[in-house]
Every structure is written in structure tokens, then in C-alpha cells.
C-alpha positions in Angstrom: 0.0 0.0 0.0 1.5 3.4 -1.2 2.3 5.7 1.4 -0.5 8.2 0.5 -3.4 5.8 1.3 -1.7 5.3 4.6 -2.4 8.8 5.0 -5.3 9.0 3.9 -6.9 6.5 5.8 -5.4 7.1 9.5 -6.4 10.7 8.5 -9.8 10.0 8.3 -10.4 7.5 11.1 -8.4 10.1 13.0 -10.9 12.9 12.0 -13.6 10.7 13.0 -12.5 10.0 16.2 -11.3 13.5 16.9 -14.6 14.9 16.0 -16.8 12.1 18.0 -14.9 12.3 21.3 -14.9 16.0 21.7 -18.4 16.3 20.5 -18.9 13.5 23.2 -16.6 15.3 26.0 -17.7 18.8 25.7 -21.4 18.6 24.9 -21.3 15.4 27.8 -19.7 17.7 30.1 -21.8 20.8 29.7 -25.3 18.3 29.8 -23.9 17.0 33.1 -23.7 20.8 34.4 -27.3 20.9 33.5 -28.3 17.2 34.5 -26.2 18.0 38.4 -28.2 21.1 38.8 -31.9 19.2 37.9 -31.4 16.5 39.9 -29.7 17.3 43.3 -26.4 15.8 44.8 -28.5 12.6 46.2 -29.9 11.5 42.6 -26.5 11.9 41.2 -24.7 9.5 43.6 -27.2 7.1 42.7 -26.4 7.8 39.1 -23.1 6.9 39.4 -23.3 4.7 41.8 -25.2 2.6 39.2 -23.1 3.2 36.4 -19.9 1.9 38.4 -21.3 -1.2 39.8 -22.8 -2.5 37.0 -19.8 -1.3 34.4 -18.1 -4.0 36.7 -20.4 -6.8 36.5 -20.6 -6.5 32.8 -16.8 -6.8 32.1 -17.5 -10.5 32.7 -19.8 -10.6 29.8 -17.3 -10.0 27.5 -14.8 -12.6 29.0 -12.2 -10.2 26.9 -13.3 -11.7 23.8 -13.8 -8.1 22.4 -9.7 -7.3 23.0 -8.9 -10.4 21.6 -11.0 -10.2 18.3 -9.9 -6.8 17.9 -5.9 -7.9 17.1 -7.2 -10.6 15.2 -10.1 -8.8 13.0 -7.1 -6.2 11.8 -5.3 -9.5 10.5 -7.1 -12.2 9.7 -11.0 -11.8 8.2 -11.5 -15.6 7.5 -14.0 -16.4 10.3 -15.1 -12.9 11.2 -18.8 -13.3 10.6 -18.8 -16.7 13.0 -16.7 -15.2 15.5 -18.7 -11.8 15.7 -21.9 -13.7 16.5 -19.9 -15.8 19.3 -19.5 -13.1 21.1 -22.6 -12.0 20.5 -24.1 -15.2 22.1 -21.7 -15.3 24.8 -22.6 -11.6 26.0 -26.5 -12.7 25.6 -26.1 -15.9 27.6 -24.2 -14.0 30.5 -26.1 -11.2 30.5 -28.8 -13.3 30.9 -27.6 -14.8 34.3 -25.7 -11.2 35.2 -30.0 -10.0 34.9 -30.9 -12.4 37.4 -28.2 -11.7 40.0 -28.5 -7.8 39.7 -32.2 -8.3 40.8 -31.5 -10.7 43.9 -29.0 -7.7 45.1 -30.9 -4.9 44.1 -34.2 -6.3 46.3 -31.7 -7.6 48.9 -29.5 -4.5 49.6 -30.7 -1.6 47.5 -34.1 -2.2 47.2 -34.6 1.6 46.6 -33.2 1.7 43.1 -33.6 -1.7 41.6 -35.9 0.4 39.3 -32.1 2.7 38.0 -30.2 -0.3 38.2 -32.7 -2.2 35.8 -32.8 0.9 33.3 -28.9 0.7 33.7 -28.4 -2.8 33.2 -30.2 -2.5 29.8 -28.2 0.8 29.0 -25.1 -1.6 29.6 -26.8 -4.2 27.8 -27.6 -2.7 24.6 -24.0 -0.5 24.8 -22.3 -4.1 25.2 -23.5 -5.1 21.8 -22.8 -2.0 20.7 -18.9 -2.6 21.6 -18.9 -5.8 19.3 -20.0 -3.5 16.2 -17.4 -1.3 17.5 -14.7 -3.7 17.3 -15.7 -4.7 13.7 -15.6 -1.4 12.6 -12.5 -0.5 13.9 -10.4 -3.6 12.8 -11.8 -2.6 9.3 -10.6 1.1 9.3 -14.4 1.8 9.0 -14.7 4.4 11.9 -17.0 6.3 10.4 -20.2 4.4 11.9 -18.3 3.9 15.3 -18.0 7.8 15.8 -21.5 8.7 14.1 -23.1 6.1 16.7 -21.2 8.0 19.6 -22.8 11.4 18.4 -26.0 9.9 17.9 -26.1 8.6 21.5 -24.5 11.7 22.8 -26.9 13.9 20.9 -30.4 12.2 21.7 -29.6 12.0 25.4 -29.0 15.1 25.9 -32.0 16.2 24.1 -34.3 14.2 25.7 -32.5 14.9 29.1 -32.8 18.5 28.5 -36.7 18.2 27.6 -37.4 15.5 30.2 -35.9 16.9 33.2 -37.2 20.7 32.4 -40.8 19.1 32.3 -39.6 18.0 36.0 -39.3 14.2 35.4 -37.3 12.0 37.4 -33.7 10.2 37.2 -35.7 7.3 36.0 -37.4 9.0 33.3 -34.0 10.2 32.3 -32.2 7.0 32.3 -35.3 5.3 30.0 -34.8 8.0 27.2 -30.9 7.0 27.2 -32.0 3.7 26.7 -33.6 4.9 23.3 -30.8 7.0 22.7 -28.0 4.0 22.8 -30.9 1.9 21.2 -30.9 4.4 18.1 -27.1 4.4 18.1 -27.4 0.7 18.2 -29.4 0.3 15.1 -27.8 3.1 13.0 -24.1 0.6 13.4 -26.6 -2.4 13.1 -27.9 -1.5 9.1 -23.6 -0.7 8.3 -22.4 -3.9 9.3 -22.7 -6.3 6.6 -22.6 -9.2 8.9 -25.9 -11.7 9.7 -26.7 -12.6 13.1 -27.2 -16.0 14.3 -26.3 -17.9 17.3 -23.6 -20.3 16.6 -23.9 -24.4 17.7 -21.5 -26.2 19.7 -20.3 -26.2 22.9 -16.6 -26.2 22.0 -16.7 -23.1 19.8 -17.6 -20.9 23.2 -15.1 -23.1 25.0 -12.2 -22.7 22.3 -12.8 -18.9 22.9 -12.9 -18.7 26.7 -9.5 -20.0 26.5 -7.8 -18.0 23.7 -9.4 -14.9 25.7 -9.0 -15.3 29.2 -5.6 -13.4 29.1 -7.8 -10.2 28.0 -10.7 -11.0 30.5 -7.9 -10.6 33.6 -6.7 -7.3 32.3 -10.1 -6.3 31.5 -11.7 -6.7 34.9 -8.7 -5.6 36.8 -9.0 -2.5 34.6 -12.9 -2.1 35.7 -12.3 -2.6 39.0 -9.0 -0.1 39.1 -11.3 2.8 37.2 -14.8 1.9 39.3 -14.2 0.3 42.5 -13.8 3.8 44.9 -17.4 4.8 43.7 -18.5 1.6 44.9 -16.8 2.0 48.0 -18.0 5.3 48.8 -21.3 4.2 48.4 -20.8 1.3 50.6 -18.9 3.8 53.4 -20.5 6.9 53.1 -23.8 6.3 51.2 -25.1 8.1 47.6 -24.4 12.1 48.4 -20.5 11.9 48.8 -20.5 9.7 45.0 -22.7 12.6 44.0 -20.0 15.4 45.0 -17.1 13.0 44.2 -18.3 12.1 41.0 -19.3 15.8 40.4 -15.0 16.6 41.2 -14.4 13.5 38.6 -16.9 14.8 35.8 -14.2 18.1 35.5 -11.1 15.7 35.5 -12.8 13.7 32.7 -12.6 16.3 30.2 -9.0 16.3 30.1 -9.2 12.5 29.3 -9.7 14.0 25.4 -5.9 14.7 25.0 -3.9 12.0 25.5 -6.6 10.0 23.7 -6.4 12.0 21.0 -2.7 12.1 21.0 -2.8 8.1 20.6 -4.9 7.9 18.1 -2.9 9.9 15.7 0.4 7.9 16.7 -0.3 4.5 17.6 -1.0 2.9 13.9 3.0 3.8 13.7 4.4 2.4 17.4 3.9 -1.1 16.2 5.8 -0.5 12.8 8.9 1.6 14.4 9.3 -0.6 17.2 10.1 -2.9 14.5 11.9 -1.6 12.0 13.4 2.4 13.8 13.7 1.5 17.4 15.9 4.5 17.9 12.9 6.8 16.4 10.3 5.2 18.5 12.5 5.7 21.7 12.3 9.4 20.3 8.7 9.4 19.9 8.2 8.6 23.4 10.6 10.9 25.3 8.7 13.6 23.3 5.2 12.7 23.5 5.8 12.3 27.4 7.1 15.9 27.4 4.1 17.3 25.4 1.9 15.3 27.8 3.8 17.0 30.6 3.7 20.4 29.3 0.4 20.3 28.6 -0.6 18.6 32.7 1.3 20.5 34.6 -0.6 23.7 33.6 -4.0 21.8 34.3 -2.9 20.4 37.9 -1.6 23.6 39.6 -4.8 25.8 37.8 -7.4 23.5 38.7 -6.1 22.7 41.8 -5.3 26.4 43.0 -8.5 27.4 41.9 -11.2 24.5 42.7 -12.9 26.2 45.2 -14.0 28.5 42.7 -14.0 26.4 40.1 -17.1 24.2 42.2 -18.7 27.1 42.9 -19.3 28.6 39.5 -19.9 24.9 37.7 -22.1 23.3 40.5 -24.9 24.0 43.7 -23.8 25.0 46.9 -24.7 21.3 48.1 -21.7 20.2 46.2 -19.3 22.4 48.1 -17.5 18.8 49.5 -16.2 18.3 45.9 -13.3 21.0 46.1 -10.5 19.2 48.2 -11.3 15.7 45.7 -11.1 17.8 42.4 -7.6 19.1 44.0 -6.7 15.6 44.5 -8.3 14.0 41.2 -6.7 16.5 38.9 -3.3 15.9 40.1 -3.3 12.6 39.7 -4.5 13.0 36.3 -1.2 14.1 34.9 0.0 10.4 36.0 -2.9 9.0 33.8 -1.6 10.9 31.1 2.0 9.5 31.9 0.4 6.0 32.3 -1.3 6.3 29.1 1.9 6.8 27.1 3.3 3.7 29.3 0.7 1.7 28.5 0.5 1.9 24.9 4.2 1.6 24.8 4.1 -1.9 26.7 1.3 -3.4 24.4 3.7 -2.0 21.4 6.4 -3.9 22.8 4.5 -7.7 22.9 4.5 -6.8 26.9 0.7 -7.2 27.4 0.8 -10.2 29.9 3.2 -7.5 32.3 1.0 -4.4 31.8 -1.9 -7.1 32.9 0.5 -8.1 36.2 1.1 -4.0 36.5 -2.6 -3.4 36.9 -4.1 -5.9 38.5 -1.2 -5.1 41.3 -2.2 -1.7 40.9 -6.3 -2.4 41.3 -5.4 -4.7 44.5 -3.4 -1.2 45.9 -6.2 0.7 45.0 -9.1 -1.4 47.3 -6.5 -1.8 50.0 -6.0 2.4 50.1 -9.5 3.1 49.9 -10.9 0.4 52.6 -8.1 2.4 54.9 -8.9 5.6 53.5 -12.1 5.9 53.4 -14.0 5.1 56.6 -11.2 8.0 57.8 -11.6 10.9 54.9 -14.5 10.0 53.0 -14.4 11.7 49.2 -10.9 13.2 50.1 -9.4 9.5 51.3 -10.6 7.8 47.6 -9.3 11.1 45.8 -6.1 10.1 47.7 -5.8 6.6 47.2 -6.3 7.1 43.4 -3.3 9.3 43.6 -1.2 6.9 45.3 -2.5 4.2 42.7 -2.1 6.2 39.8 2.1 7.4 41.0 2.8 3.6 41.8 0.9 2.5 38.6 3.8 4.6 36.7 6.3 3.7 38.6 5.8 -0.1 37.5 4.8 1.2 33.9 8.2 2.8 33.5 10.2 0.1 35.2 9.0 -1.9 33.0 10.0 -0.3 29.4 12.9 -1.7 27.9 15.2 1.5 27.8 16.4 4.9 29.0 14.0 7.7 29.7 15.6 11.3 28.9 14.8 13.3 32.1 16.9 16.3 30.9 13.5 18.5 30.2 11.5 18.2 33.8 13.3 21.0 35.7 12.5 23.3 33.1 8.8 22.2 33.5 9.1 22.4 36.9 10.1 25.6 37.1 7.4 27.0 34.7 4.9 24.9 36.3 5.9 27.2 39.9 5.9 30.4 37.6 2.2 29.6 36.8 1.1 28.9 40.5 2.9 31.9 42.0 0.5 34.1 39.4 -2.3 32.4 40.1 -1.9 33.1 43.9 -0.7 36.4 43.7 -3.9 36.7 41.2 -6.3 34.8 42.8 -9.4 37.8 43.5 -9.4 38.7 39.8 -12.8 37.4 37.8 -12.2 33.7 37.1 -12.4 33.9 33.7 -9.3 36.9 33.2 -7.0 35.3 35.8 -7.5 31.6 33.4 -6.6 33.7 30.3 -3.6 35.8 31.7 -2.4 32.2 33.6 -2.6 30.5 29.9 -1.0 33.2 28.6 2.0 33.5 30.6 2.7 29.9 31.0 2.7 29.4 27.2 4.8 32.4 26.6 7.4 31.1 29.4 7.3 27.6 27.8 8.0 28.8 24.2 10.4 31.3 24.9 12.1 31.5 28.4 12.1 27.9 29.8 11.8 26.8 26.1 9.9 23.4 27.6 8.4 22.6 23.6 10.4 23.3 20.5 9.8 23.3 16.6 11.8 19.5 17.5 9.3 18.2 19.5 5.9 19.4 17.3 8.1 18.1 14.4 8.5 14.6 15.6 4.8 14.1 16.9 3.2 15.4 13.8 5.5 13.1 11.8 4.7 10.0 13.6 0.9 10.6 12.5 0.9 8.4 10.1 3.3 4.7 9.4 6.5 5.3 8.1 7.2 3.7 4.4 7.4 -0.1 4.4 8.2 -0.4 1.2 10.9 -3.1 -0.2 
């Protein structure tokens, strides 16, 4: 394949992407603004709380099938059709029996809300399915219908959650129009796929797959658990208001997810290639993106942590006031998930999935053991913690675990503009939010281009190279 039509198709799944998940993070985050102030810190802890617990339970489903076919799809097309309805069948069957254990629980512990966690469980349900479509699509560079299905889902939720909860309905009422929405987004990627569906005979096909995916399935739950289980534990600690305000502190922190996600998406189709045939230029690539990821972190930590109190105050209602010393916390420790990102991708690049796997299910066990200890003691603030301390020893690990040198040389100059910018923004700190963000921005990129000199014409130069695979040709 010539070079150009590499191009030209990373560019356009790129484009895709790009244009789906900030659609999805900014008109997501702004509906959540909106859906926070309708429905009171209490409803939104139940929210979440519903979300998390069942995310868990539904990683089983899957029993990492959905990893696995996605490295083989990209390769080898010969059984696609059978394999696609396995797991099909296997996430019907076991979300069959998942249904029936989520109602025992929900009459026996939360009998309260077995009405959200039934809406939820369908959401997940129907989302599930969705995943496999999403798999297809994306081993066939056909991510068109996987980012128009995201918008369509995004869109009609929040239209219908706008209209529903201005006519004063409830959380439930809300959760049963998302159910049409990911329905609608369901059936849009249902007429694209070109695929029939049937459930598949014999007992040793399901069986043949369990065992080729069960390496997935272990990094797949210990992922779930990792990302979900404080939520869960708040609940069981503290009850559904302290998920509403910590979950309230996560929804700002989630927004940032959107760069290094974008960032990997316009290098990864070439990490696999260099690591294979210009080590010394993948090596490059990662000391650089790590920098960009830096320069860009630092800047978000020390402003949205200097100014969360004000931050909560203008974005939420005074009933979510607990949410400031989390947010602090939460957004700190995102600048290791950025790192940790980076790390990784890197290790799956490098045929070093079954250590990441060891790395995070070491990690997940950290993470329940900080959070029973912290929590009973510091509520919200004690799981905002703990996810800290995960997230530092999680890259740790990550980095111990890459096969060479990391260049350091760049942090102190980071460092030192990162304590430029929070000196300003205390010395600052009564001017109108909005002037003291702008002046803050300004400043710390002026300092990074041209005093501390953090990012050079090097650096942009290397990253926007590595945007598409280099030339295999013989």
C-alpha cells in the first residue's frame, strides 16, 4: 500500500475520532452541568453509583473476547462473521444470568433503586452489543459508523434529558430515554455492518474462545475494578451524596481525558511498525510525547487545583461544596494518567501485554486496600487520595517496565514554569475567574516557548511526523 493511502486512511479515522470524542466530552460535560443542577447531589450519587457497579459486572460478559478479536479482526478476516456472533451469544447468555443476579442484590441491599439499576443494566446491555459493532468497525478502518453512533447517542440523550428533566421528570425518566438513545445508536451501526446474526452451535466453539481470551478477561476486569471500585466504596462507606460530590469533582477531570486519547490515536498505527523496523525513532517518539503530555498537565494540575474552590462554585450548587479538596486531588493525579497512558501503549507495542496485565491488576489490589483504609477515615478526600497513590505507583511499574532509557533532561525546566504559573495564580487569585485563566494561559505558554523553552519546533516536528506509518516499502 503506497504511502498516501496510509495517509489517507489514518487521517480520516483520525478525523472521525477527533470529531466524536470531543463532541462527546464537551457537549457530555456541559449536559452534566445541567443534569447536576436538575437533579440534586442525592440523585446523582445514585447515578453513578449505578453506572460503576454494574460497568463491573458487565466486564465478565465479554470474558475479553472483544480485545482479543480486535488484534485478530485487523489481521485475519476468514471467520469474522462466526466469530462476531460468538461473542454475541456469549454476551447474551451471560447477561442473561448477570440480569438475574443484579435483581436478587438490588431487592436484597438496594431495594430503593432496583428500578435505575434495571434501566442501567439494559443501557449496559444494549452499549455491550454495541462494543462488538465497534470492534468490527474499527479492525476494518471503517470508523466512520463507530464515531457517528457516539454522536448519535451523545446527541439524543441530551436532548431528551434536557426536555425530560425541564418538564420535571425524574432520574428514572431520564435514564429510560438514554436507553432509546443507545438503542438508536445501536441500530444506526446495526444496518452498516454487513454481517448476519445467528447464534452459533457447539459447545466447543464458546469453549475454544474462553481460553484464547481469558488473558484479556484478567486485564479487562482488573482495569474495571481499578477505574470503578472507589465509587462503589463510597457508596458502601458513606452512602449516595459523597458519590454525588465525588463524582461531580471527577466529571471536570474527565474532560482532560480527550488529549492524550487523542494524542494516541494519531500515533499508535506507527508504534507497532517503528518498534520494529526504527527503534531509535520510536524511543524518540516517546521521550517527546511524554514531554508534550507533561507540558500540557502540569498547567492543568496547579490551575485547577489552586482554583477548585472557585471552580465548584461557579460549575455546581452550593450542596456540592465537599467536591473542592477531591477535584484538587483527582486532577493531580491526572497528569500520571496521562503519563500512564503513554506507558501503557508503549508496553502493548512492545508484545508486553501479559506484564501491563500483572502492573494493573497489582495496581487495582493497591487501590481497594487504600480506599478500605482511607475511606471510613476521609471520605471523598481519602478515595481522591488513594487514586493518587495508585495512579504514581501504577507509573512507577509502567516505567520500570520499558525496555530503555528515559531522557529526564527537560522536567526541571517544566518544573520551574509549572511554579511560575502557581505563583500568578496566587498572587492573582481575587481577579474574575475567567481573566485570571486567560492571563495564567498566557503566561505559561509564553514562558514555555520562549524563556524555559519546555516545547520546540523538534518536539511538534517529531509528533506530527509520527501521525501516520512510516514507508514499508521493499
Amino acid at each position: 500500500m503506497r504511502r498516501t493511502s496510509y495517509r489517507k486512511i489514518i487521517f480520516g479515522n483520525v478525523s472521525w475520532i477527533i470529531v466524536a470524542d470531543l463532541f462527546n466530552y464537551l457537549v457530555g460535560f456541559l449536559f452534566i452541568i445541567y443534569f447536576v443542577r436538575k437533579i440534586g447531589d442525592y440523585q446523582y450519587g445514585i447515578y453513578n453509583f449505578a453506572k460503576s457497579f454494574e460497568s463491573i459486572l458487565f466486564t465478565f460478559t465479554e470474558i475479553g473476547a472483544g480485545m482479543y478479536f480486535a488484534r485478530r479482526w485487523s489481521t485475519d478476516v476468514t471467520n469474522l462473521e462466526e466469530e462476531w456472533n460468538l461473542l454475541n451469544a456469549i454476551k447474551c447468555a451471560l447477561s442473561a444470568l448477570l440480569f438475574g443476579g443484579v435483581l436478587l442484590y438490588g431487592f436484597a441491599v438496594h431495594g430503593d433503586i432496583v428500578p435505575e439499576l434495571v434501566l442501567f443494566f439494559l443501557i449496559l446491555f444494549v452499549n455491550s452489543l454495541r462494543e462488538s459493532n465497534n470492534v468490527y468497525f474499527t479492525s476494518q478502518n471503517r470508523f466512520r459508523y463507530k464515531s457517528v453512533a457516539l454522536i448519535l447517542e451523545r446527541g439524543i440523550s441530551v436532548v431528551l434529558g434536557f426536555i425530560l428533566l425541564a418538564l420535571g421528570c425524574s432520574l428514572r425518566a431520564y435514564l429510560g430515554g438514554y436507553l432509546l438513545a443507545i438503542l438508536c445508536s445501536y441500530l444506526y451501526q446495526f444496518r452498516h455492518l454487513q454481517l448476519k446474526f445467528h447464534f452459533p452451535r457447539g459447545w466447543g466453539k464458546y469453549a475454544a474462545l474462553g481460553r484464547r481470551a481469558m488473558p484479556f478477561l484478567f486485564f479487562a476486569i482488573s482495569y474495571a475494578v481499578y477505574t470503578k471500585i472507589d465509587t462503589v466504596m463510597i457508596q458502601f462507606f458513606s452512602g449516595y451524596r459523597p458519590v454525588g460530590w465525588y463524582n461531580a469533582a471527577y466529571a471536570i477531570v474527565n474532560v482532560f481525558n480527550f488529549f492524550p486519547a487523542v494524542i494516541f490515536m494519531a500515533m499508535f498505527p506507527s508504534l507497532r511498525q517503528l518498534y520494529h523496523h526504527d527503534p531509535p525513532k520510536l524511543v524518540r517518539l516517546y521521550n517527546k510525547t511524554v514531554k508534550f503530555l507533561l507540558v500540557a498537565g502540569v498547567p492543568m494540575a496547579i490551575g485547577i487545583a489552586v482554583l477548585s474552590p472557585r471552580i465548584i462554585a461557579l460549575i455546581y450548587p452550593a450542596e456540592f461544596s465537599p467536591a473542592v479538596s477531591p477535584l484538587a486531588i483527582l486532577i493531580v493525579a491526572e497528569v500520571f494518567v496521562f503519563l500512564n497512558a503513554v506507558c501503557g501503549t508503549l508496553l502493548v507495542c512492545l508484545d508486553k501485554e501479559r506484564i501491563a496485565s500483572k502492573i494493573i491488576a497489582s495496581t487495582m489490589v493497591l487501590n481497594i486496600v487504600l480506599n478500605l483504609f482511607f475511606i471510613p477515615r476521609w471520605s471523598i478526600s481519602g478515595a481522591a487520595a488513594a487514586t493518587l497513590i495508585a495512579e504514581i505507583v501504577y507509573f512507577l511499574l509502567m516505567y520500570g517496565a520499558i525496555p530503555f532509557a528515559v531522557d529526564f533532561t527537560f522536567w526541571p525546566y517544566i518544573a520551574a514554569n509549572g511554579m511560575l504559573l502557581w505563583l500568578l495564580l496566587f498572587a492573582c487569585y481575587q481577579l474574575p475567574l475567567f481573566l485570571l485563566i486567560a492571563i495564567g494561559a498566557a503566561v505559561y505558554i509564553g514562558s514555555s516557548l520562549f524563556i524555559f523553552r519546555s516545547i520546540g519546533r523538534d518536539d511538534l516536528a517529531l509528533l506530527f511526523s509520527s501521525s501516520h506509518p512510516p514507508d514499508l516499502r521493499q
